[in-house]
Residue, then its C-alpha position, 0 to 999 in steps of 0.5 A: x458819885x460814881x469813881x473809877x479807875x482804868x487805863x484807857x477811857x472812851x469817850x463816845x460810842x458810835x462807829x469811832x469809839x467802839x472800834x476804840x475800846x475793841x482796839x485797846x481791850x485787845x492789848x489787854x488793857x482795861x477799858x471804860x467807855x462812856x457815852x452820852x446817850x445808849x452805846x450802839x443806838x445813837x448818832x448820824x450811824x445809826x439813822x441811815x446807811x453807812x458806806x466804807x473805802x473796801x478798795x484791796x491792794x492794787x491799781x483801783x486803790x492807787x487810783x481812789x487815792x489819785x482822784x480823792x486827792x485831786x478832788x479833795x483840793x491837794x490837802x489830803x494826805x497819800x500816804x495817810x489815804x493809803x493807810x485808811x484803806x488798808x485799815x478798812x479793808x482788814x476790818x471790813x474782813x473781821x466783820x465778816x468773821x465776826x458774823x455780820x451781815x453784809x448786803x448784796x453779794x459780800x464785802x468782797x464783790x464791791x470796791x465800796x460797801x454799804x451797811x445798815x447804819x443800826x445793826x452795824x453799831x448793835x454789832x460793834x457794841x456786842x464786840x465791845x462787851x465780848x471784849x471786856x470793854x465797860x459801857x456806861x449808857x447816858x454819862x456825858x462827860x463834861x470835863x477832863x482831868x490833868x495831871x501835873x504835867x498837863x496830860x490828860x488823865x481821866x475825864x468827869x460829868x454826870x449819869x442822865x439815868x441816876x438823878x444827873x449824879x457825877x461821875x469820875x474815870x481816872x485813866x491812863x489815857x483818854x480817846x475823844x471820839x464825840x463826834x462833830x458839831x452840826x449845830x442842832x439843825x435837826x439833821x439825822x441823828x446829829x442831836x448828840x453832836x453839839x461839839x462836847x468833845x471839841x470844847x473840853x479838848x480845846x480847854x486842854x490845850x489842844x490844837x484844831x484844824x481845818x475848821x474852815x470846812x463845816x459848811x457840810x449841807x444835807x438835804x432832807x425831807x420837809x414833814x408835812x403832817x404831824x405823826x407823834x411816832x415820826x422821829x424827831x429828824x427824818x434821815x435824808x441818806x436815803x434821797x442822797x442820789x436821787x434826781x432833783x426838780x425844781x418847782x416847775x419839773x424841770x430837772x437840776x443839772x447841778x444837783x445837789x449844789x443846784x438844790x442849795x442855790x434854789x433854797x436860798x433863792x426862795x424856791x421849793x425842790x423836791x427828789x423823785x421817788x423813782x430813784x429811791x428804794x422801795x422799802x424807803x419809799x414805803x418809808x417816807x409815804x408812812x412817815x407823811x413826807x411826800x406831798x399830793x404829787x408823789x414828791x418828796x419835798x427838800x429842805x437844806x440842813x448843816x451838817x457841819x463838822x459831821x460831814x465838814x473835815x475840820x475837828x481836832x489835830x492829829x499829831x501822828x500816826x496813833x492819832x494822838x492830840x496834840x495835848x499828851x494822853x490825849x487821842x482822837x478818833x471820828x468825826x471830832x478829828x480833822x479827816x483833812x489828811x483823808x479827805x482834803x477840802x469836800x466831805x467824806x460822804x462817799x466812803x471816806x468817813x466811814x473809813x475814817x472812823x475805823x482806821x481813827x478807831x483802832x488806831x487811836x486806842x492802840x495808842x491810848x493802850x500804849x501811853x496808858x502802860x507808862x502812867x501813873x495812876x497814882x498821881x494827883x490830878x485835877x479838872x480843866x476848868x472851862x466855860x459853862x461852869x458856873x454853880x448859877x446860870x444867870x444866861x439861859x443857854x437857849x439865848x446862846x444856841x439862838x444867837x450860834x444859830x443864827x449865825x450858822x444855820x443860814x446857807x448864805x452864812x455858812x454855804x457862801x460866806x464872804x468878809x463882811x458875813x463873817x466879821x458880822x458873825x464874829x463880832x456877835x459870837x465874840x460879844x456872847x463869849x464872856x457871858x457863856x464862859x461865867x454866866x452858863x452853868x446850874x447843876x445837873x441837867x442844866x449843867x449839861x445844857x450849859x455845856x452843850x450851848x458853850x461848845x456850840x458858840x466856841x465851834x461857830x467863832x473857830x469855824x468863822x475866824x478860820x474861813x476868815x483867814x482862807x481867802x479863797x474859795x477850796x471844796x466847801x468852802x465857799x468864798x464870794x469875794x474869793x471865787x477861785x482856788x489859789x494854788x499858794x493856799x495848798x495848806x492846812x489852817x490850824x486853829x484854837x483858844x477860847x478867849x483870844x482865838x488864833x488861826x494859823x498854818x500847820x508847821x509842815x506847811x512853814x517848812x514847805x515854805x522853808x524848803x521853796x516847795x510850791x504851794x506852800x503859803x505863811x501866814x504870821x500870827x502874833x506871839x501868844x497875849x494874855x487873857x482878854x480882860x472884860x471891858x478891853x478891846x483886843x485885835x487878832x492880826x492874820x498877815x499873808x505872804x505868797x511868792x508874789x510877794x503881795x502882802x496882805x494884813x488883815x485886822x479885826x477886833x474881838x469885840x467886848x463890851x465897849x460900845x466904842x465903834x471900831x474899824x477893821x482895814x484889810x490892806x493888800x500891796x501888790x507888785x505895782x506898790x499900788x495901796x488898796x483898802x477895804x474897810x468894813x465896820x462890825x456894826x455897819x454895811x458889810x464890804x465884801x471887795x477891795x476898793x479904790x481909794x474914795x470908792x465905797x462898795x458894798x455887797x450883802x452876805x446874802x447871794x443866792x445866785x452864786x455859783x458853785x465852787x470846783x476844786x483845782x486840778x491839781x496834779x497829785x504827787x506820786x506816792x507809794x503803797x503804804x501799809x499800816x503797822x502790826x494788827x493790834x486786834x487779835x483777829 
């Protein structure tokens, strides 16, 4: 068993945490990081190019924080956008110095800056050496460690590359920056991203947000013949503006949006070649993805939380948790504040896993110099645990999958797909928490099949509680944006979970601003023990004093049938129902009285959902804090 001691640890070492360990070695602390397969070669990053915000001080940046406010549904953050692209822009200069290569004429010659996805990362890992960072190849972390007080202080798993041993870093502060959940769908890259980092944050204590938005769709090449060399995931990053057709030639207006809603009706699309580079077509033609016509044939493939927005709750300014000696950084943090309902494919991201980066490890640096590296701590204990596997995780990762992968589970959803999809997640939970486990090897997968189910049941539960359709999230029996829904869903737990508004938005609601909506959620219960039945109750007030109270039941054993009623009361007093069963027809409207009327999760035809206009708030240049990074 390997045992160390440092004051900051970093879990994860794609764009995010790199920066993270650059960050905090430049306060001169000492630095670990760990990550779960090779620093620098692994991830959705290096698989494909990587755009970053460059946008200098000015009216063009003024104008990207207008429009990607407004496109982001209002639930970004000004100031927090302003902040990212001063971040950025300082960062993409020390690159520069640092001696990296930038395309095209320069960093400096376009408001947005493209890089190579692998060189950028063997970049940022020799920056981390240069720094004095450590680097741990192939140690997935399984567990945290707390100390008496509750804050985490260090972080334990096994070394893939020595006989899966364990491994144990005591720390004065730990940054999360695993990545996101994408489920296994094969996308780029994303076969690291299982969610790791959201389950063992979560068995700490901390809060999520915004996992409603994990509905992120790539579209990808379909492989036609086998070749041994091909990767195991072909990227689609390359065919990201190319024009789409439909199988008869004709061209889809609404592009991406078009492209899903033809996948899921059953029909072929395909990209033109024209659009695309030469050397990625030479690329594709290699790898056997174009067909006999000389197009590339598409398939739809989640992306989830990797680019969704939902991740672990920012607290402050130093991206800590909500959990003390905890920081976030990447696409495991929610990137609402930057980004808002849609994902940050055009920049944003990347953006956001610099400034996350380098703030997150200066902040770690900062708590890591007032711990005490002496106090006893111990393990979080969590899900997928157990000495003997009596499940086997690929019956978990089936049934998650099942449930997700699907577009009309994931990309449309209503209320009867998603409390069917909960009531399935919800009845797999006892059996993932106590039955996962093994050692070594085995011990990871358990894990890894853990994380995947505790991601889905969030993602559900809080695209449940939003009724309404907002950037990604996609609501048929909620085609419209409300404005009284201009907030931010936080969410949590593992046996019980809750979903709830951000406690800025109850004091918007407080103050009478508008666009701020209260959702009341029971006080805290007890465990839920196996054979009872608990019911998770999420009630709704908006200015027209409509009530809406909705009940579903987290599902145990019992084979009992249950009933979950949603009752809306509008100004005329008027009573509506709607009544639907976990294990009968899904009921996807209100109904009156008497009337039954059902719709099927699965609607190919349905249309895609704009954002509202709304009108952004004026907002002033904000600058970030003292560069922590010795330039």
């Amino acid at each position: 068993m390997t045992e160390l001691e440092t004051d900051v640890l970093v879990l994860g070492g794609g764009p995010a945490g790199t920066w993270a360990a650059v960050s905090a070695a430049a306060t001169g602390a000492r630095v670990v990081l760990a990550d779960k397969a090779r620093c620098g070669t692994s991830g959705p990053t290096a698989h494909g190019t990587t755009s970053l915000w460059n946008i200098p001080p000015g009216p063009a940046r003024d104008e990207a924080v207008r429009r990607g406010y407004a496109h982001g549904g209002g639930l970004g953050d000004p100031e927090w956008m302003h902040r990212v692209l001063e971040e950025t822009h300082l960062r993409v200069e020390q690159l520069a110095r640092w001696g990296y290569r930038f395309p095209g004429a320069g960093p400096g010659s376009s408001l947005r800056v493209y890089l190579d996805g692998a060189s950028y990362l063997r970049r940022m890992r020799r920056s981390a050496l240069d720094a004095g960072v450590r680097v741990l190849d192939h140690h997935p972390a399984l567990q945290l460690l707390v100390d008496r007080d509750g804050g985490v202080a260090g972080a334990t798993g096994v070394q893939l590359h020595n006989h899966c041993q364990a491994w144990t870093v005591r720390a004065g502060a730990v940054v999360v920056a695993t990545g996101g959940c994408a489920f296994l769908s094969g996308g780029a890259g994303t076969d690291v991203d299982t969610g790791d980092g959201l389950l063992f944050a979560a068995e700490a204590g901390a809060e999520l947000s915004g996992m409603e938005f994990s509905s992120a769709y790539g579209l990808t090449p379909v492989v036609h013949v086998p070749n041994t060399a091909r990767p195991k995931s072909a990227s689609g990053l390359g065919l990201h503006f190319a024009t789409l057709y439909d199988e008869s030639g004709a061209i889809l207006e609404g592009h991406r949006a078009a492209a899903f809603a033809a996948i899921a009706d059953g029909h072929r699309v395909f990209a033109a070649l024209d659009d695309v580079p030469a050397s990625m077509r030479g690329w594709l033609t290699e790898q056997g993805l174009v067909d006999h016509t000389g197009r590339v044939p598409l398939r739809a493939v989640l992306e989830g939380t990797v680019r969704g927005t939902g991740g672990l709750r920012v607290a402050n300014h130093d991206c800590a948790t909500t959990i003390g000696g905890l920081f976030g950084a990447g696409d495991v943090t929610t990137r609402e504040l930057i980004t808002g309902a849609v994902s940050g494919f055009g920049g944003q991201g990347g953006a956001w896993a610099i400034a996350s980066g380098v703030w997150a490890g200066a902040g770690a640096a900062r708590y890591a110099r007032a711990a005490d590296l002496r106090s006893p701590v111990r393990e979080v204990p969590g899900a997928g645990l157990s000495e003997v596997s009596r499940i086997d995780p690929r019956a978990v990762v089936g049934l998650v999958q099942e449930h997700t992968l699907p577009l009309r589970r994931s990309y449309w959803r209503s209320a009867g797909s998603l409390v069917d999809s909960i009531g399935e997640l919800d009845s797999m939970w006892p059996g993932a928490e106590f039955d996962l486990g093994g050692t070594g090897l085995d011990r990871l997968r358990a894990r890894q099949a853990a994380a995947l189910l505790a991601v889905a049941r969030w993602t559900k539960y809080s695209a449940l509680a939003r009724t309404e359709s907002r950037g990604m999230h996609r609501r048929t029996d909620h085609p419209g944006a409300e404005a009284d829904w201009r907030v931010r869903l936080m969410s949590g737990g593992l046996d019980n979970v809750w979903v709830r508004p951000d406690a800025r938005e109850i004091a918007a609601l407080d103050a009478g601003m508008v666009g701020a909506k209260e959702i009341a959620v029971p006080p805290a219960r007890e465990p839920v023990a196996r054979g009872r039945r608990e019911a998770l109750v999420v009630e709704a007030h908006d200015p027209s004093i409509r009530r809406e109270t909705l009940v579903f039941d987290a599902r145990g054993p019992s084979p009992r049938r249950e009933t979950r009623v949603l009752d809306a009361r509008g100004q005329s007093g008027r009573r509506d129902a709607l009544v639907f069963d976990a294990r009968g027809p899904a009921v996807a409207h209100t109904r009156e009285a008497g009337v039954l009327s059902t719709r099927s999760a699965a609607i190919p035809d349905a249309p895609e959902i704009r954002p509202a206009e709304d009108t952004p708030a004026s907002t002033d240049e904000h600058l970030t804090p003292v560069d922590p990074i010795a330039m």
